[in-house]
N, C-alpha and C positions, 0 to 999 in steps of 0.2 A: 126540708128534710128533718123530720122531728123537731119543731123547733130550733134548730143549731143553726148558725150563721158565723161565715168566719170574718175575719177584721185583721188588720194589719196593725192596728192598734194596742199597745195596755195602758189600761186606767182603771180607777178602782170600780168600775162597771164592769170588769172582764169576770166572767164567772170563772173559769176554765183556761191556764193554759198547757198545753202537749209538751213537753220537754222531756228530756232522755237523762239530763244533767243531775241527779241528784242535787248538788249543791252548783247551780251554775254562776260563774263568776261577769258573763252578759249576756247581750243579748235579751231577747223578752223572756226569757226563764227568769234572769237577774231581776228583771223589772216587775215581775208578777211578785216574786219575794221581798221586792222593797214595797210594793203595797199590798200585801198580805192574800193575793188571790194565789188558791191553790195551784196545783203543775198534776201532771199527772204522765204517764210514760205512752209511747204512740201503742205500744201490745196490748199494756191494760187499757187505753180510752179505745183502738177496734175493737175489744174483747166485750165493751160495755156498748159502744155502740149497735153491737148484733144483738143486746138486750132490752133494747131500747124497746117498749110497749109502740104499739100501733107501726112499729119502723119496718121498713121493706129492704129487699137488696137491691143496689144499687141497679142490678138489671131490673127489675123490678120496679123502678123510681117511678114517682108518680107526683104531681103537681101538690105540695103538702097545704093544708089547709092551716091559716092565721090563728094561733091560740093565745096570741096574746103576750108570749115573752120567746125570746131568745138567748138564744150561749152564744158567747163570743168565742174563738177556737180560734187557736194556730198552730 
């Protein structure tokens, strides 16, 4: 799906994580800010996601082709 793939993981390969927490004290929001990957709120990352180039809706899904990197999301 657009390149995005999600992970249960953070490390400092994480592009991306969804937190709501401004300043969140755990959790992977905490963990994205002790190594410096951005956070972003779940309204504005749907908001950006419906802008996503080439992206479809979810009814719409279709088998996304390999481009060669992916976002990590949680």
């Amino acid at each position: 799906f657009a390149g995005l793939a999600y992970t249960d993981d953070v490390d400092p390969e994480t592009s991306l994580v969804v937190c709501n927490e401004p300043i969140p004290e755990r959790g992977k929001g905490f963990q994205a800010r002790e190594l410096g990957v951005p956070t972003i709120a779940d309204d504005q990352f749907m908001r950006s996601v419906v802008a996503v180039a080439d992206g479809v809706g979810i009814d719409e899904f279709v088998q996304p082709v390999d481009r060669g990197r992916q976002i990590a999301l949680f």
